[in-house]
C-alpha positions as CSV (number, residue, x, y, z in Angstrom):
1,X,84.1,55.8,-114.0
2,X,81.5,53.3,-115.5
3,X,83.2,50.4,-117.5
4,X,81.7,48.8,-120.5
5,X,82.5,45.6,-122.3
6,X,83.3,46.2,-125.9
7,X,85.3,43.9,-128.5
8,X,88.6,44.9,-129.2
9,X,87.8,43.7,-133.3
10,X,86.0,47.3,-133.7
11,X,86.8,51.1,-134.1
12,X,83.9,52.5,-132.4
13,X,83.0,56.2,-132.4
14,X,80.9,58.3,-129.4
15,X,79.7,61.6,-130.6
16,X,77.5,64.2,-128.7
17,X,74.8,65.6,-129.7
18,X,72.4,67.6,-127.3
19,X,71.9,64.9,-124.5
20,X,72.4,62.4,-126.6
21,X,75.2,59.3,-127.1
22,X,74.6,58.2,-130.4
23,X,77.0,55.3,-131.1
24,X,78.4,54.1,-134.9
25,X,80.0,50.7,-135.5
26,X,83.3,50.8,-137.8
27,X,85.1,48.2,-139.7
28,X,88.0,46.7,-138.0
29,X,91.2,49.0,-138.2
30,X,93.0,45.9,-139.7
31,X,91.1,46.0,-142.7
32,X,92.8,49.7,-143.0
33,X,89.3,51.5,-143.2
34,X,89.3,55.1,-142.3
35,X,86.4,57.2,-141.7
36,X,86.7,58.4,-145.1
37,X,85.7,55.0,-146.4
38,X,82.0,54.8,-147.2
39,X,81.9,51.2,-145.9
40,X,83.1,51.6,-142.4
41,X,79.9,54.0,-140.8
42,X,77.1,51.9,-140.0
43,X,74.0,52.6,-138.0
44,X,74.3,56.1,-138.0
45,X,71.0,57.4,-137.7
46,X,71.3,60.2,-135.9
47,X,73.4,63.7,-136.0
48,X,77.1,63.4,-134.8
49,X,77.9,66.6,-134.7
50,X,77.0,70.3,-133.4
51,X,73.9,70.2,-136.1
52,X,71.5,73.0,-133.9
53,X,72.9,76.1,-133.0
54,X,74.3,76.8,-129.5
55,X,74.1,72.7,-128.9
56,X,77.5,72.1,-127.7
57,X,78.6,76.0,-127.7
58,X,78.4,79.4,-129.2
59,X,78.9,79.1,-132.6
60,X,77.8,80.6,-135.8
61,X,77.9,77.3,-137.7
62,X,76.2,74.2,-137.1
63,X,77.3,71.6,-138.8
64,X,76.7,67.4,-139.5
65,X,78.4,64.7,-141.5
66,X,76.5,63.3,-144.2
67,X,75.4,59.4,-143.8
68,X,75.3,59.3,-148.0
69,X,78.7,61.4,-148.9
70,X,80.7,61.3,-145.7
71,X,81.4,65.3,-146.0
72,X,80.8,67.8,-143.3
73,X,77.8,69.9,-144.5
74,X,78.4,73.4,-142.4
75,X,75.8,76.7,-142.5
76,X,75.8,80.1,-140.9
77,X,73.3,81.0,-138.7
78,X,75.0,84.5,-137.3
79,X,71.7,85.9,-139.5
80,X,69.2,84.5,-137.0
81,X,70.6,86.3,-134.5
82,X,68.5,89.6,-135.8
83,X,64.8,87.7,-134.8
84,X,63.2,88.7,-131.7
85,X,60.9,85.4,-131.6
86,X,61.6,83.2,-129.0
87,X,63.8,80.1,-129.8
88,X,65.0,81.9,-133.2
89,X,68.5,80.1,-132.6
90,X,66.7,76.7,-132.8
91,X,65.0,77.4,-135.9
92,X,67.2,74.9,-138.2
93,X,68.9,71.8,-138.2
94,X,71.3,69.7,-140.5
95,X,70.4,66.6,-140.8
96,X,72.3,63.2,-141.4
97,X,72.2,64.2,-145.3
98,X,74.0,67.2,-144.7
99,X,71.0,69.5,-145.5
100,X,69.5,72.7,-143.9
101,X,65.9,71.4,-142.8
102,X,63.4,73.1,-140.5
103,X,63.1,72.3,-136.9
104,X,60.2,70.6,-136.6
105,X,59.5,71.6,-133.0
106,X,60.1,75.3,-133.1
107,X,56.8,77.2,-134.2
108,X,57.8,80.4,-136.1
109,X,55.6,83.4,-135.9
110,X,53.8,84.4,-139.6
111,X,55.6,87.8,-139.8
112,X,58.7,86.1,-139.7
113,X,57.9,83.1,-142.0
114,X,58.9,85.0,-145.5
115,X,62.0,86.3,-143.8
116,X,63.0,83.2,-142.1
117,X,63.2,81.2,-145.5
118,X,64.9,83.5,-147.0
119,X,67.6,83.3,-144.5
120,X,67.6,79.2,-145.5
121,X,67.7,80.3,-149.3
122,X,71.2,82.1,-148.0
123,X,72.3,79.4,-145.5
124,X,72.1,77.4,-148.5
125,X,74.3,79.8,-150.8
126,X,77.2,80.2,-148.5
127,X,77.1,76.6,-146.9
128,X,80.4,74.9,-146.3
129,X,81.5,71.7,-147.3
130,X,84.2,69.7,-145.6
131,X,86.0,66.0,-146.2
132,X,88.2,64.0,-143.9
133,X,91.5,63.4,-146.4
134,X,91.7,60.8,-147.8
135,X,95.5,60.5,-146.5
136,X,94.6,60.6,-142.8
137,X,95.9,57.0,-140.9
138,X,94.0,56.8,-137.7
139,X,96.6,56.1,-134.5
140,X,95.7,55.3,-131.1
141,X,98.1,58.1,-130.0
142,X,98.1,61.8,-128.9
143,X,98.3,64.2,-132.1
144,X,97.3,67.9,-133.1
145,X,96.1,68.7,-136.7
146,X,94.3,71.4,-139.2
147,X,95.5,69.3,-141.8
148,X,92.9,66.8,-141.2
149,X,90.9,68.1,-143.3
150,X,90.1,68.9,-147.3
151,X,87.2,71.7,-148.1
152,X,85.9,75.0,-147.3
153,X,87.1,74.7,-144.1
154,X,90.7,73.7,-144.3
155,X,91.2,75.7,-141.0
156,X,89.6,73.3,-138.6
157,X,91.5,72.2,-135.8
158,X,91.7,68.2,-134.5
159,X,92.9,66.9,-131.4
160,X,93.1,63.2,-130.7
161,X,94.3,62.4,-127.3
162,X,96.0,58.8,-127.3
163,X,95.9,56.2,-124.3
164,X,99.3,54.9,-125.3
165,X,101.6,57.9,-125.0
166,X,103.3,58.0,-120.9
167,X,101.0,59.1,-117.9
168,X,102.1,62.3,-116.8
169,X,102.9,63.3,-113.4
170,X,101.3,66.9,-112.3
171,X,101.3,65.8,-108.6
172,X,104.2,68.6,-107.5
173,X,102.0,71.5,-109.1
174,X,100.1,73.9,-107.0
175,X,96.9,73.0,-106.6
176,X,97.8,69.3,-108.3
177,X,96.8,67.6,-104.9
178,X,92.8,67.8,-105.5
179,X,93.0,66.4,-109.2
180,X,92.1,62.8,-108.9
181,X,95.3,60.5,-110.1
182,X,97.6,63.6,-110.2
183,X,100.7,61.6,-110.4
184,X,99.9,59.5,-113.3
185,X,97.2,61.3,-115.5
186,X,96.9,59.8,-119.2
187,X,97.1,61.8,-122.1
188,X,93.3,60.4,-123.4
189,X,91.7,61.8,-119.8
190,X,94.0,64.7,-117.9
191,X,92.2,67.3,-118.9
192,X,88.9,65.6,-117.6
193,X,90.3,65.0,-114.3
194,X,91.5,68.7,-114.0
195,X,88.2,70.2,-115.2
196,X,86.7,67.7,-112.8
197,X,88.3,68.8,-109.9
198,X,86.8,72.5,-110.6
199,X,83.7,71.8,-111.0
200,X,83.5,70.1,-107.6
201,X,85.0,73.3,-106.1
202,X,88.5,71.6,-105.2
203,X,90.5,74.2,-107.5
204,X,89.3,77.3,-108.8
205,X,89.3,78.2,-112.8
206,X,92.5,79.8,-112.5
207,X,94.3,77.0,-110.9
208,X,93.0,74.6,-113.5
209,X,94.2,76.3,-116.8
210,X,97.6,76.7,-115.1
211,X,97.5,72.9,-114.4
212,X,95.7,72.1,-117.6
213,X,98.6,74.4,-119.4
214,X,101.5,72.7,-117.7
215,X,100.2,69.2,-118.5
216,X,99.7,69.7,-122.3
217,X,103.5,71.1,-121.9
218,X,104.1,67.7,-120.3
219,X,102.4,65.6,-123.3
220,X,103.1,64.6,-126.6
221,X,100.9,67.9,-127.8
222,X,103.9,69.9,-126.2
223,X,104.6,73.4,-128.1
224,X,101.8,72.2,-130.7
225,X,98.2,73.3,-129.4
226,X,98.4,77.0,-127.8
227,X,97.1,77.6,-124.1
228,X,93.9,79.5,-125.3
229,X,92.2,76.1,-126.6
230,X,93.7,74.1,-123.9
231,X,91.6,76.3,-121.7
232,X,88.3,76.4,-123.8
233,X,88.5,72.4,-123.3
234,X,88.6,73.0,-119.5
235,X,85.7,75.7,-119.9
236,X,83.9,73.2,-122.3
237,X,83.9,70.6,-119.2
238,X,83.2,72.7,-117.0
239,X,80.3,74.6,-118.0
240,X,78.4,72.4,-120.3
241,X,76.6,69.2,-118.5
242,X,76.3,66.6,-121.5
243,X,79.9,67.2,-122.3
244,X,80.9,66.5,-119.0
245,X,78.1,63.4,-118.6
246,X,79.5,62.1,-121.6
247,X,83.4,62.0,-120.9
248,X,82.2,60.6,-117.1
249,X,80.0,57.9,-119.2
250,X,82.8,57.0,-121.4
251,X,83.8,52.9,-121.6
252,X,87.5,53.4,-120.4
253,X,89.3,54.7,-117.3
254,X,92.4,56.2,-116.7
255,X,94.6,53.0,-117.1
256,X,93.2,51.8,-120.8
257,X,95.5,52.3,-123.6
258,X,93.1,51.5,-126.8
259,X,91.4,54.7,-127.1
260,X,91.9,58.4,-127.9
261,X,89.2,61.1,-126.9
262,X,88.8,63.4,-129.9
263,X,87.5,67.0,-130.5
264,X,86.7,69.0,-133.7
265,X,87.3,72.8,-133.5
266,X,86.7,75.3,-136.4
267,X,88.6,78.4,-137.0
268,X,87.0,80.3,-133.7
269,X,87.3,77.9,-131.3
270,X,83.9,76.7,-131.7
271,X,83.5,72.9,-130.7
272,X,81.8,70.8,-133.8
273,X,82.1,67.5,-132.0
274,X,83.2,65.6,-129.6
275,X,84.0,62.0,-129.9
276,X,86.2,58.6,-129.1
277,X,87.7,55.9,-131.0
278,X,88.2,52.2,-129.7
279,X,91.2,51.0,-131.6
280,X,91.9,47.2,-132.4
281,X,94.3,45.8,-130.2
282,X,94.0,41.9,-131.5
283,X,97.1,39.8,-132.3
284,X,98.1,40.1,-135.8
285,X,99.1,37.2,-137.2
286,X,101.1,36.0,-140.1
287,X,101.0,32.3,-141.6
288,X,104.1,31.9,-143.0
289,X,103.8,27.7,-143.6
290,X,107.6,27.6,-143.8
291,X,109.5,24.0,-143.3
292,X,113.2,23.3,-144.6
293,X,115.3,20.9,-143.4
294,X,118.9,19.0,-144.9
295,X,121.5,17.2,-144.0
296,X,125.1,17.9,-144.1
297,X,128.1,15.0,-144.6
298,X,131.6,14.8,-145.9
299,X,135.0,14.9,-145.3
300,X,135.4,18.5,-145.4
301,X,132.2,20.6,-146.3
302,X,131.1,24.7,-145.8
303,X,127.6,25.2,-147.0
304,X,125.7,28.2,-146.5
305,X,121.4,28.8,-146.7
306,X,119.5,32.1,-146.6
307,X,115.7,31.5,-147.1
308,X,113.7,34.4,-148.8
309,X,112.4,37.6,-146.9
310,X,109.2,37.5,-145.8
311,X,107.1,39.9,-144.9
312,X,105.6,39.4,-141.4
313,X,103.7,42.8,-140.8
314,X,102.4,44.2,-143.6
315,X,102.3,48.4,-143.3
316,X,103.0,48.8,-139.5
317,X,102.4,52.4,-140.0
318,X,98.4,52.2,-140.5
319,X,98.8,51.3,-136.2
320,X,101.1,54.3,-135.3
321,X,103.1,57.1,-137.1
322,X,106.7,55.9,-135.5
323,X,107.6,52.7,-134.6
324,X,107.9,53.4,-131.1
325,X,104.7,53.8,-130.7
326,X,103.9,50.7,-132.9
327,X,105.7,48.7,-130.1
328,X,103.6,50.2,-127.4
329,X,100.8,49.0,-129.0
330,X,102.2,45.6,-130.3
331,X,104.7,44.5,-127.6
332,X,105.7,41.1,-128.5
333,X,106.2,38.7,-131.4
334,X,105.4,35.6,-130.6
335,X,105.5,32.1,-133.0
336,X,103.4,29.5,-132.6
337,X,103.7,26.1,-130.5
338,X,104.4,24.4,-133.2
339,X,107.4,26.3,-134.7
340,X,111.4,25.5,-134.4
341,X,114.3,25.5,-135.4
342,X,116.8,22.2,-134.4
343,X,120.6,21.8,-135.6
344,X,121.6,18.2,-135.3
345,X,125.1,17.1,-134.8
346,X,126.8,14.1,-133.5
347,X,127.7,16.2,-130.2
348,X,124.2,16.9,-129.5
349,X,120.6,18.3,-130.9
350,X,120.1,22.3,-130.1
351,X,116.6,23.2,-130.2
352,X,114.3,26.3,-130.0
353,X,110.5,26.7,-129.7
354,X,108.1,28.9,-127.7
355,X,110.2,31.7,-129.6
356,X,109.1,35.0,-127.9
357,X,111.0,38.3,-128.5
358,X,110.0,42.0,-127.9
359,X,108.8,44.0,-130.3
360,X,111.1,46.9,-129.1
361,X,114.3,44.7,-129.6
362,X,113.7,44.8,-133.3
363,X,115.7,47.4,-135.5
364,X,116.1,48.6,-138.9
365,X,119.5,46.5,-138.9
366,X,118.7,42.5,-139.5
367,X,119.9,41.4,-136.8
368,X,119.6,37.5,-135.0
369,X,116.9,37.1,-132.5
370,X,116.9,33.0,-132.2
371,X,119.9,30.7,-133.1
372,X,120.7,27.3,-132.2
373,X,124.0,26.0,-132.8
374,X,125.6,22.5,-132.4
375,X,129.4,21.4,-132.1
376,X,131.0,18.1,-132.4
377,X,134.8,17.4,-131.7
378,X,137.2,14.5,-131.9
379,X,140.5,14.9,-132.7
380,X,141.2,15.1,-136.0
381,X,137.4,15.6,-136.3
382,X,135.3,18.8,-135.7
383,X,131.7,19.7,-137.1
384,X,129.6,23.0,-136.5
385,X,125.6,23.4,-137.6
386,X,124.4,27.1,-136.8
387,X,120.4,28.2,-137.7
388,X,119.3,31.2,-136.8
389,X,116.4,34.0,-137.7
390,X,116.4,37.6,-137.9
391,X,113.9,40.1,-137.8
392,X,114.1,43.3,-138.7
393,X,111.8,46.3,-140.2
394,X,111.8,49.2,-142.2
395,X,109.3,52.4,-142.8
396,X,106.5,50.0,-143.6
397,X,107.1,46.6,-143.3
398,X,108.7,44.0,-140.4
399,X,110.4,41.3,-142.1
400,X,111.9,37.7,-141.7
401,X,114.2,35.5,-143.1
402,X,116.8,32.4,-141.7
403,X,119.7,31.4,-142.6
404,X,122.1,28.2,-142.2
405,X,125.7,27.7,-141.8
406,X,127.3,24.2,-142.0
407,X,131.0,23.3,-141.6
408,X,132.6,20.0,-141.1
409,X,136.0,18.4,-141.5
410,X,138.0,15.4,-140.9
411,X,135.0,12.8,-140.9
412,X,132.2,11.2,-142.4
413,X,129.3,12.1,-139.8
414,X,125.4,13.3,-140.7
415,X,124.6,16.7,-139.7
416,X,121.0,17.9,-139.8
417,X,119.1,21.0,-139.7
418,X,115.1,21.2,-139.3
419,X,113.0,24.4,-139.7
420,X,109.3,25.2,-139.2
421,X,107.7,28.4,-138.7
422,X,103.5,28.5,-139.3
423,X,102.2,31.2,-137.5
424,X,104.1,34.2,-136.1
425,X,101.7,36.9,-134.2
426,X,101.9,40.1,-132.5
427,X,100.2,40.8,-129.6
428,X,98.9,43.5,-128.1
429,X,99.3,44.6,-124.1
430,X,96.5,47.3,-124.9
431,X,93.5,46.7,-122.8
């Protein structure tokens, strides 16, 4: 599959129309845009979506998003059907406003001319208009949805297939053994490899919607899209060229995490578009400027310090709907080399830097991921300096804080404790 260089800093979206790619450029994900914000669509000059009848398949409707109001502009065009002129199908567009306009290469006959606008006087009176809510957070994850939408057509279908979810193993099912990467299939291409795999005669249709069927029952979209669209996506693969062209043109492969392959489906089954996102999979970094340090001595002494909690992720949840999935895409939090903690005592310094610590390790319970701790004894005289920092999140937010604990007896020696934490990131394994 072709590869094509493309900076992880954007959210870009493919869409298909006729035989052509067009691409739009969105604002970076960490900036929480969604495609319902009218700032993130640039350059989009051309249609996105099904907007001439019978484009991308048998449908009724054709439809296109507006470059001005961001809505889905949709009209009926099962009235056309009733002309006997040639190319009576191609007759109108939508264009990139969202209107009905006239296609300017289709010549229609005079005796149809006063009928024909009047069918566009009614196309006009029962169009459809559709949003994107308002509520939708884009993930780079696997997910099923006719919620996704606010309008006239509340009944349109969505589904995103995510790179990060596990690659599934079809390798043991009949027929599995002429579908390229059979034992390891990801959730963003399977379906592509199966329809593949027909349409170079290795499996026939039938074997192909059982395997297609058994791996959506292997996926994350388990039990929540129904057999009959997981085989209209095979058929759609199959039978129609630039769909297939453009999945085979697509910038990732089967091993790239940072990307979900998207289709739009309206209340028949008909397929409005067809599409991908390129998610941001930069480090996210926090500069938290935080330096404490004191020094402990006495005779006897127990002295206790818990900094502030700071916030160290701000809304994990506009990256992924669980945190599990958040760590797949963020695996590690990493600080900077210029962060540590250090607990001085006369029996020695204990000091961490280079801190490093899974993303998956961290909880909803506080709970220590770096400590240092120095101990002094002799005889009579014992001292004990302890620093350590936890991490922890909740539904939105991964926190920090550190705390001290000092205890000394018997003697008259300085204990010291040194904290600095600047920048604490996390990174991304996503390609």
């Amino acid at each position: 599959m072709k590869q094509l260089l493309m900076t992880l800093s954007t959210l870009t979206t493919l869409t298909l129309t006729s035989n052509t790619v067009i691409n739009s450029i969105n604002d970076n994900i960490v900036n929480n845009s969604s495609l319902t914000n009218k700032s993130s669509i640039k350059n989009s000059t051309n249609s996105l979506f099904n907007n001439q009848w019978n484009v991308l398949d048998t449908s009724d409707w054709i439809t296109n998003q507006s470059i001005t109001d961001y809505k889905f502009y949709s009209y009926d065009t099962s009235a056309l059907k009733n002309y006997t002129f040639a190319n009576a199908q191609n007759t109108f567009l939508v264009d990139t406003t969202g209107n009905l306009v006239y296609n300017t290469k289709v010549i229609v006959p005079d005796k149809d001319k006063s009928d024909i606008e009047n069918t566009k006087q009614e196309m006009n009176n029962t169009k459809k208009v559709t949003t994107i809510k308002d509520t939708y957070n884009p993930y780079s994850k696997s997910k099923y949805s006719t919620s996704y939408f606010s309008g006239d057509n509340q009944d349109w279908k969505l589904i995103q297939q995510g790179g990060i979810e596990k690659h599934i193993d079809i390798s043991q099912q009949a027929g599995a053994d002429k579908v390229e990467h059979s034992d390891n299939l990801s959730e963003t291409l399977g379906l592509y490899y199966i329809a593949k795999a027909t349409l170079s005669n290795k499996i026939d249709r039938t074997i192909a919607q059982q395997l297609a069927n058994y791996f959506i029952s292997q996926s994350s979209l388990k039990e929540q899209i129904n057999n009959e669209l997981v085989t209209k996506i095979i058929d759609l693969i199959i039978d129609n060229k630039d769909i297939y062209n453009f999945i085979y043109n697509l910038p990732f492969n089967i091993i790239d995490k940072n990307y979900s392959l998207n289709y739009i489906f309206d209340k028949d089954n008909n397929l409005i578009e067809i599409y991908y996102n390129k998610w941001n999979a930069d480090p996210v970094t926090k500069n938290l400027n935080y330096k404490y340090s004191d020094s402990y001595n006495g005779t006897s002494s127990n002295n206790g310090y818990t900094s502030d909690t700071k916030i160290i992720f701000n809304d994990w949840t506009k990256y992924a709907n669980n945190w599990t999935n958040f760590t797949n895409i963020f695996s590690t939090i990493t600080f900077d080399n210029n962060s540590f903690i250090s607990a001085v005592t006369p029996g020695g310094t204990d000091k961490k830097s280079n801190m490093s610590v899974a993303t998956k390790n961290i909880t909803e319970t506080i709970t220590i991921q770096f400590k240092v701790y120095s101990h002094d004894s002799v005889f009579l005289y014992w001292a004990t300096l302890a620093i350590w920092i936890n991490i922890w999140h909740d539904d939105h937010n991964v926190y920090l804080d550190i705390q001290i604990e000092e205890s000394a007896s018997g003697g008259t020696k300085t204990l010291t404790s040194n904290i600095n934490i600047n920048d604490v990131s996390f990174i991304s394994t996503m390609k």
